[in-house]
C-alpha positions as CSV (number, residue, x, y, z in Angstrom):
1,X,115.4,92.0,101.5
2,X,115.1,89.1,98.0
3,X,115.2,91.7,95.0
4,X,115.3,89.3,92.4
5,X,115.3,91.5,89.0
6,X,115.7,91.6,85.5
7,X,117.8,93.9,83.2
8,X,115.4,95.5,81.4
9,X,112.3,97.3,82.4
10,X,109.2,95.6,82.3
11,X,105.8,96.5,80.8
12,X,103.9,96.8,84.2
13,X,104.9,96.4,87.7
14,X,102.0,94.8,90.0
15,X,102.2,96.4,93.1
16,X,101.3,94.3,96.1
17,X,100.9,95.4,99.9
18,X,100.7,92.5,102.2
19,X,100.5,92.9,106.3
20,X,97.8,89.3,106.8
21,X,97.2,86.1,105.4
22,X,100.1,84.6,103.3
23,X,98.0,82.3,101.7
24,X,95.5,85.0,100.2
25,X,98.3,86.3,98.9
26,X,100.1,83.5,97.2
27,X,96.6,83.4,95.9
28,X,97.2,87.1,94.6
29,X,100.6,86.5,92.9
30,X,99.4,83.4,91.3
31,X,96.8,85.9,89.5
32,X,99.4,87.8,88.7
33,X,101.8,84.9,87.3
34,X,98.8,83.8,84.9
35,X,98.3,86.8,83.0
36,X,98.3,85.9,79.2
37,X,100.7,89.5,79.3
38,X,104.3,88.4,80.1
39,X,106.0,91.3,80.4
40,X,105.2,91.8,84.0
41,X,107.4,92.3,87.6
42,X,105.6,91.6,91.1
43,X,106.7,93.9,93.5
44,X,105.6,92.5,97.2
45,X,105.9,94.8,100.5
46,X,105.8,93.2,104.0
47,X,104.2,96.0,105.6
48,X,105.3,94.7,108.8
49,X,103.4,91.6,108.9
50,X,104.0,89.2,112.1
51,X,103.5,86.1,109.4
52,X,106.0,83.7,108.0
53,X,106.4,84.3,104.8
54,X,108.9,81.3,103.9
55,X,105.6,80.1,102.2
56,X,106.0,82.8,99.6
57,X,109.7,82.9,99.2
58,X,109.9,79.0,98.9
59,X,107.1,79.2,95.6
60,X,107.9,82.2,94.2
61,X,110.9,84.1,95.3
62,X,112.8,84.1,92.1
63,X,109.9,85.5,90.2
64,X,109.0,88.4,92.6
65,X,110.7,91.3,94.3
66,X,110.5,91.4,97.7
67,X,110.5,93.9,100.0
68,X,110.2,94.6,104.2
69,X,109.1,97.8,106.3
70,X,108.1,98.8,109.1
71,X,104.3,98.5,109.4
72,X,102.9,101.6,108.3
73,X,99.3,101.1,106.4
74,X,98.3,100.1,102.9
75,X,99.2,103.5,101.7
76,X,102.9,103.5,103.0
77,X,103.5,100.1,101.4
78,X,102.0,100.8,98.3
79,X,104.3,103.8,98.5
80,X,107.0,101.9,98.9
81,X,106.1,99.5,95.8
82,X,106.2,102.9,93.9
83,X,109.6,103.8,94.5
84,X,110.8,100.5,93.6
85,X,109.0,100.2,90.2
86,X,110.5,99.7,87.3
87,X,107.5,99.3,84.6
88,X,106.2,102.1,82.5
89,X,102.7,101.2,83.9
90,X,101.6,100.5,87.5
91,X,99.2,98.1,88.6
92,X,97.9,97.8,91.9
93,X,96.6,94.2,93.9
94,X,96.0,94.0,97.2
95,X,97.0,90.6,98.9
96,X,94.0,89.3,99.1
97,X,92.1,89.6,95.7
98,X,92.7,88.5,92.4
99,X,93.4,89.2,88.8
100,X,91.5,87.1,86.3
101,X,94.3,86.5,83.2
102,X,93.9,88.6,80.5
103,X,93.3,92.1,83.1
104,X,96.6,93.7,82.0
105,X,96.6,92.5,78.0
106,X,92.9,94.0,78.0
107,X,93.6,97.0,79.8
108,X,96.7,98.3,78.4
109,X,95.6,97.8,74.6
110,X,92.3,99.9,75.2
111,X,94.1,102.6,76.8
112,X,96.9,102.7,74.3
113,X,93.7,102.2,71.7
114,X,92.7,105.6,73.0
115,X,95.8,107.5,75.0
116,X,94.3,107.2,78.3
117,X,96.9,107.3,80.9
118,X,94.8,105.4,83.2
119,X,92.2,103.3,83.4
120,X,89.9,101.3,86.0
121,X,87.7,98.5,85.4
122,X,84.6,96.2,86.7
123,X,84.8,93.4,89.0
124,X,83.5,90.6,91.1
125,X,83.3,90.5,94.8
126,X,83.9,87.2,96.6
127,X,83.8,86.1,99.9
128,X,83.4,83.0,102.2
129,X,79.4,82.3,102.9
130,X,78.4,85.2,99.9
131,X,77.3,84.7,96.5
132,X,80.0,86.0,94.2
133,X,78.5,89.4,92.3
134,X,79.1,91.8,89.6
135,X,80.0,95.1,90.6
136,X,80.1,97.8,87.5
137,X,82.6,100.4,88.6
138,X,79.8,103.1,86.5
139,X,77.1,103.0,84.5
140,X,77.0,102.9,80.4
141,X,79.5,101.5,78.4
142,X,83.6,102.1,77.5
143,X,84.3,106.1,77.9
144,X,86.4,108.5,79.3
145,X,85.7,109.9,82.6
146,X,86.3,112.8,84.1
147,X,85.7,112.1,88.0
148,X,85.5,109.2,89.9
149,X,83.3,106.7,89.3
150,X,81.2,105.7,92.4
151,X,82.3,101.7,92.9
152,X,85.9,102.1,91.5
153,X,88.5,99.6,93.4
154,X,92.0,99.2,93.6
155,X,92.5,96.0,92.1
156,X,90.8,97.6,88.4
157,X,93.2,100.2,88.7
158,X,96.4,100.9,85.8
159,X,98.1,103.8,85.6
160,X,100.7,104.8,83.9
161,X,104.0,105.8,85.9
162,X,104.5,109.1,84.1
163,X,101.3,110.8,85.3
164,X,102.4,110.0,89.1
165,X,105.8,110.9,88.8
166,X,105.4,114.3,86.5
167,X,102.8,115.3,89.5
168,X,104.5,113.5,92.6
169,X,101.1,111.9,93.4
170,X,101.5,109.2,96.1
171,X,98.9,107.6,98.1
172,X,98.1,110.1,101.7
173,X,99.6,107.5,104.3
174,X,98.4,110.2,106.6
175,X,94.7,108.0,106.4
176,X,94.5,104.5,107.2
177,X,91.3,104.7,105.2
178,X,90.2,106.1,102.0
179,X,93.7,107.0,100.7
180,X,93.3,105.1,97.2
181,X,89.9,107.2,96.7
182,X,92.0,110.6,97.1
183,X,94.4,109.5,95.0
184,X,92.2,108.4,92.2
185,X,90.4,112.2,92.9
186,X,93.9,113.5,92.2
187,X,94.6,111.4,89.3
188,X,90.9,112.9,87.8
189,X,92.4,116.3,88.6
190,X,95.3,115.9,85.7
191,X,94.0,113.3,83.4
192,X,90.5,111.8,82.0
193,X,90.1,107.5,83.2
194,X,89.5,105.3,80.5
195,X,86.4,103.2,82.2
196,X,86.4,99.6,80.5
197,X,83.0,98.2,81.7
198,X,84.8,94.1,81.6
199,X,84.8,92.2,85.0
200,X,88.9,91.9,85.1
201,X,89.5,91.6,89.0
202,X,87.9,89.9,91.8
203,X,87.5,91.7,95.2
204,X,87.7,89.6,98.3
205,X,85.0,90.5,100.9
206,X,85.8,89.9,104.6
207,X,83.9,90.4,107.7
208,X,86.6,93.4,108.5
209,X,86.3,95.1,105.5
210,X,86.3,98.9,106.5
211,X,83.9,99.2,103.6
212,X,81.0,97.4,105.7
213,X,81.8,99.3,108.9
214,X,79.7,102.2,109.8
215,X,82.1,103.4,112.2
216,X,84.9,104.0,109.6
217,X,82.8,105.1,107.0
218,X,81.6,108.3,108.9
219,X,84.8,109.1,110.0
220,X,86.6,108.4,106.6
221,X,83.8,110.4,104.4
222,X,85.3,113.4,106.3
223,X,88.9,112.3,106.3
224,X,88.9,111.7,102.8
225,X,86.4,114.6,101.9
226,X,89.0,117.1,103.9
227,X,92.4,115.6,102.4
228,X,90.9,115.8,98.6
229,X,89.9,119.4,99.4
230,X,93.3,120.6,100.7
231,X,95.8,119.0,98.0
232,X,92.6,119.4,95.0
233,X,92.3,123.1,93.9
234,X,88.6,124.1,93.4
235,X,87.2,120.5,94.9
236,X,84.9,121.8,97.4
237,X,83.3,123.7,94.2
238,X,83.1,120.8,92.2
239,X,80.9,118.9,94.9
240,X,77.4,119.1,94.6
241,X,74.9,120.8,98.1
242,X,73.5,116.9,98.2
243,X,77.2,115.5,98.7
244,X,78.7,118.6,100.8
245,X,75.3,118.4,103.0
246,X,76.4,114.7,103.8
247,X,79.8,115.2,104.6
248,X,78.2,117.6,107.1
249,X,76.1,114.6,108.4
250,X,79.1,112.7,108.9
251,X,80.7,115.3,110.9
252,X,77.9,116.0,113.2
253,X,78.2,111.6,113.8
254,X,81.8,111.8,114.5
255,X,81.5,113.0,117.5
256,X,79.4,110.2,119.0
257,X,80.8,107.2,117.2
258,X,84.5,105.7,118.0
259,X,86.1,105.0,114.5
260,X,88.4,102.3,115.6
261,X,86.2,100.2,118.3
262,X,84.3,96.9,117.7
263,X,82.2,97.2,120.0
264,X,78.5,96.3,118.9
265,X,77.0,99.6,120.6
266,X,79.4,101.8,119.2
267,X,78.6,99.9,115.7
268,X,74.6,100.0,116.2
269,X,74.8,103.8,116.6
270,X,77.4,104.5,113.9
271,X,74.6,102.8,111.4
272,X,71.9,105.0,112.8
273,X,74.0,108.3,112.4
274,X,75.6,107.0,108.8
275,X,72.2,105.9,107.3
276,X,70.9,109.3,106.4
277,X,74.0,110.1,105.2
278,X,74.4,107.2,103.0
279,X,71.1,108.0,101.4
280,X,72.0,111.3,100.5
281,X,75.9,110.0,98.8
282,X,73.7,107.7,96.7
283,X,71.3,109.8,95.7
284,X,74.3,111.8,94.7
285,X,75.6,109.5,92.9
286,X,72.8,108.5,91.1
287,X,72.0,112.0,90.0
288,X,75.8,112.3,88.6
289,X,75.5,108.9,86.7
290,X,71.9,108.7,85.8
């Protein structure tokens, strides 16, 4: 383990899981080194990875805290970034994306602006052989939500360390999928989100993004639907007939799709079961945000 630290507590610590790809995320730390806010520690956990990482110790391992587990998922490493934080706001990057530099000096001056206690933003996705696009996180402009938005990410994400630790909200590393979305549902459940509609990260795009699977996607809508309504007082409630009717979808497709295979059968069928439900989340979403 490198912890190389400082005596006083920083700002904001930038939490960084990392299991593929070294160079992405030298990539991700330089984003994180060009913030126009200085006041800022990188916390990086090897979730496991089979990489060398000298790469990454060689450039920066005097300006970032470093940390190895045993692999566990996204959520366990982000996890562990928790515990070692030091800053009075969290951040969260995954390895592969980026920060453009003034995310954390925009961000934390609107939300202390208004008192939010977190805060997500809009972005760009990115990827090789793609055109790079805007994604808005929700429509209209700055305001305080009260659930989340439909094309929140991680990388917009700063909260501040208080409201986790006075509620003992971690990410579920029960899921491999989908456990930042129940988190953010839980962070909703105690405090309004300021939404800043400014494109502040960039989201990397890759062909195994669990996002573009079909296969995942029904099985995580039910995963993340079921977590959300057993640590969430009241959520089934708070879902509309459109959305609960979709989750049914999804449960009914379960049973016929494989979550975890790549096969292109077990993919063409998964998009056949998920496309009604799909239409029916979006037209839930739409109806919420028109």
């Amino acid at each position: 383990m490198t912890d190389s630290t400082k005596n006083a507590a920083p700002e904001v610590s930038a939490v960084i899981p990392f299991y593929r790809n070294v160079g992405w995320l030298c990539e991700a730390v330089e984003s994180v080194l060009a913030q126009d806010l200085g006041d800022v520690e990188i916390i990086v956990v090897n979730d496991g990875s089979p990489e060398d990482v000298s790469e990454l110790l060689d450039r920066f391992g005097g300006r970032i805290r470093y940390f190895e587990k045993e692999n566990g998922g996204a959520a366990s490493a982000r996890n562990a970034g928790l515990e070692q934080a030091r800053g009075k706001y969290i951040a969260f990057l995954d390895s592969d994306d980026l920060w453009t530099p003034e995310k954390l000096s925009v961000q934390l001056k609107k939300m202390k602006d208004c008192g939010a206690r977190w805060s997500l933003t809009d972005y760009e996705v990115f990827g090789e052989g793609m055109k790079n696009e805007y994604k808005s996180a929700a429509s209209g402009g700055e305001r305080m939500l009260g659930e989340v938005p439909p094309y929140i990410a991680t990388p917009t994400i700063v909260v501040e360390r208080g409201l986790l630790e006075e509620n003992a909200l971690r990410f579920p590393d029960d899921l491999k999928y989908g456990q930042d979305i129940v988190l953010w549902e839980l962070l909703c459940s105690k405090a309004l989100a300021l939404y800043i509609p400014e494109m502040l990260a960039r989201v990397r795009i890759r062909g195994t993004n669990a996002g573009r699977r079909a296969a995942v996607q029904i099985h995580t809508r039910v995963e993340m639907y079921d977590k959300c309504a057993e640590l969430i007082e009241g959520f089934k409630k708070s879902r509309s007939g459109l959305f609960r009717f979709a989750v049914a979808l999804c449960r009914f497709g379960r049973r016929f799709v494989r979550k975890n295979s790549m096969g292109k059968a077990n993919e063409f069928v998964a998009r056949v079961l998920f496309a009604p439900p799909y239409l029916l989340f979006k037209l839930d979403r739409k109806r919420k945000h028109a």
